[in-house]
C-alpha positions as CSV (number, residue, x, y, z in Angstrom):
1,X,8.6,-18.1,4.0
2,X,10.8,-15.5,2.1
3,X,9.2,-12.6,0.5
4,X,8.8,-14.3,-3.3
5,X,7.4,-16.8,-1.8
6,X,4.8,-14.5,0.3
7,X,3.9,-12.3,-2.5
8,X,3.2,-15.4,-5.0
9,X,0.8,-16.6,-2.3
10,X,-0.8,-13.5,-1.7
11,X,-1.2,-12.9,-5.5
12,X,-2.6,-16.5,-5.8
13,X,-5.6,-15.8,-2.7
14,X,-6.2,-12.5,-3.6
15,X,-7.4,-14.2,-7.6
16,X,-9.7,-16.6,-5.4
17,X,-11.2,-13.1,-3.9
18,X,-9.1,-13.7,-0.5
19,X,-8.1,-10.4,0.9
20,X,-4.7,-11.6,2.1
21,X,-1.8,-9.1,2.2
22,X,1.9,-9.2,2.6
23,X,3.0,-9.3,5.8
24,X,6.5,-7.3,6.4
25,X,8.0,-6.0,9.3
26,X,5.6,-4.6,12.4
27,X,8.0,-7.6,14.6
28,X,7.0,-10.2,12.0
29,X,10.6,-12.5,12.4
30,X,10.0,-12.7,8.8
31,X,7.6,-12.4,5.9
32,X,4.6,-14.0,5.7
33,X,0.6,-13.8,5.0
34,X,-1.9,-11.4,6.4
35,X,-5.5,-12.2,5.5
36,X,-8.0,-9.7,7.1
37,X,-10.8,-11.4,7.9
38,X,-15.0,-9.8,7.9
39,X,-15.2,-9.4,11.9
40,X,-11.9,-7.0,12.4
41,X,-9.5,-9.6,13.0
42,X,-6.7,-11.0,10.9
43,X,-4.4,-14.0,10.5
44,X,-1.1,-13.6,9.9
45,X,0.3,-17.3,8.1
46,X,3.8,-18.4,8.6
47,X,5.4,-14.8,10.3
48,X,7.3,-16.8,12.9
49,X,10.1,-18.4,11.5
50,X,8.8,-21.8,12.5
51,X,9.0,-24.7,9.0
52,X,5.2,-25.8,9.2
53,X,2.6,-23.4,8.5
54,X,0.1,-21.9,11.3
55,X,-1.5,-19.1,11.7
56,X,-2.4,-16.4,14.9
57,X,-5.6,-14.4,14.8
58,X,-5.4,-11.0,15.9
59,X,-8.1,-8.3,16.8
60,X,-6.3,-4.8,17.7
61,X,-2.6,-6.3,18.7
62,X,-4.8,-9.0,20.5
63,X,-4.4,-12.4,20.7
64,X,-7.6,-14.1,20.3
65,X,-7.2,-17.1,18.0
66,X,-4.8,-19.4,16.4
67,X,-4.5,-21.9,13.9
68,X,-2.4,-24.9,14.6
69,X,0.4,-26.4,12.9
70,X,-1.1,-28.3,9.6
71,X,0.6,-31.9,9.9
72,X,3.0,-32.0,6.7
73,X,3.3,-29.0,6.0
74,X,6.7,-28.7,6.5
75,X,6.8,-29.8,3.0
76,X,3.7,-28.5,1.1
77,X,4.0,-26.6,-2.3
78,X,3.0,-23.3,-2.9
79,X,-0.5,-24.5,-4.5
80,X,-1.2,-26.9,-1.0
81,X,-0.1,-23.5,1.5
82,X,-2.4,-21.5,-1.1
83,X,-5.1,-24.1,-0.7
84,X,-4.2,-24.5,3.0
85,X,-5.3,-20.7,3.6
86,X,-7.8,-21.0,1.7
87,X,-9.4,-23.8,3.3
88,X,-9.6,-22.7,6.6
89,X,-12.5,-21.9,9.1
90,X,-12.0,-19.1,11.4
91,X,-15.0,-19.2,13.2
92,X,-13.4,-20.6,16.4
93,X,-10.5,-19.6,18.8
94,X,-8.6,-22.6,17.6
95,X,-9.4,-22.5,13.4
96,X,-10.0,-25.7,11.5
97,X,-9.5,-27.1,7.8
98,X,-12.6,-27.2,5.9
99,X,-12.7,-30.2,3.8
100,X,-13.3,-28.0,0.7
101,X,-12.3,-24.6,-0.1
102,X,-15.3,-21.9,-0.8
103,X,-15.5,-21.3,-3.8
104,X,-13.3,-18.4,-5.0
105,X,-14.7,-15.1,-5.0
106,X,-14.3,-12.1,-7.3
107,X,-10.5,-12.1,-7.5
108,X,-9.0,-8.8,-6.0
109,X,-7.0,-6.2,-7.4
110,X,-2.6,-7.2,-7.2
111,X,-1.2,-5.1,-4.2
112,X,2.0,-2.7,-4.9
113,X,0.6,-1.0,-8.3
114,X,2.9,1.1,-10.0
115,X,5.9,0.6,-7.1
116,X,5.5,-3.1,-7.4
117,X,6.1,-2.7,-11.2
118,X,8.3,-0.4,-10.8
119,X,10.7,-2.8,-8.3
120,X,10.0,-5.8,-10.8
121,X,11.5,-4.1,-13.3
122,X,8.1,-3.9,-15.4
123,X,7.9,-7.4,-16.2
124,X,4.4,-8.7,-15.4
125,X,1.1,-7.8,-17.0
């Protein structure tokens, strides 16, 4: 996932109330998505240079979860990797797809502020 890519999906969760993040740098191989999730831990989608999309949960550097490959989605759209993350249940070492997303929460506020605006050259909202 190039950073673009990352940024539109975390702009995308953060509207459905998901506190995702960009993931950069920290000895990510590359971009991808952080969402922190209610217990301390977080999953960080797509960081490993690998073409499908899975996820490892983290609590303090820890390994303690993972989410595996999704079949197909070597190919999914933004909107399916958006709905993807959004879908899934981390309540187990090894996560799952729900059937259904949750139903969006209050959306979140964009990340970057002013320096985001700033670097885009002042073009959104």
């Amino acid at each position: 996932m190039d950073e673009n890519r990352a940024r539109r999906v975390v702009d995308a969760l953060r509207d459905r109330g998901v506190p995702a993040h960009i993931a950069l740098g920290g000895g990510y191989a590359q971009p991808g998505v952080r969402v922190n999730l209610p217990d301390g831990r977080e999953a960080l989608w797509d960081t490993d240079g690998t073409a499908g999309l899975e996820a490892q949960v983290m609590r303090d550097g820890m390994l303690v979860g993972f989410v595996p490959m999704i079949e197909g989605s070597e190919t999914f759209t933004e909107a399916q990797v958006i709905d993807a993350i959004a879908r899934t249940d981390y309540d187990q070492p090894v996560a799952r797809q729900r059937r259904e997303a949750p139903p969006p929460a209050k959306p979140l506020p964009m990340e970057g502020g002013f320096f985001r605006r700033f670097r885009d050259g002042f073009r959104q909202d």
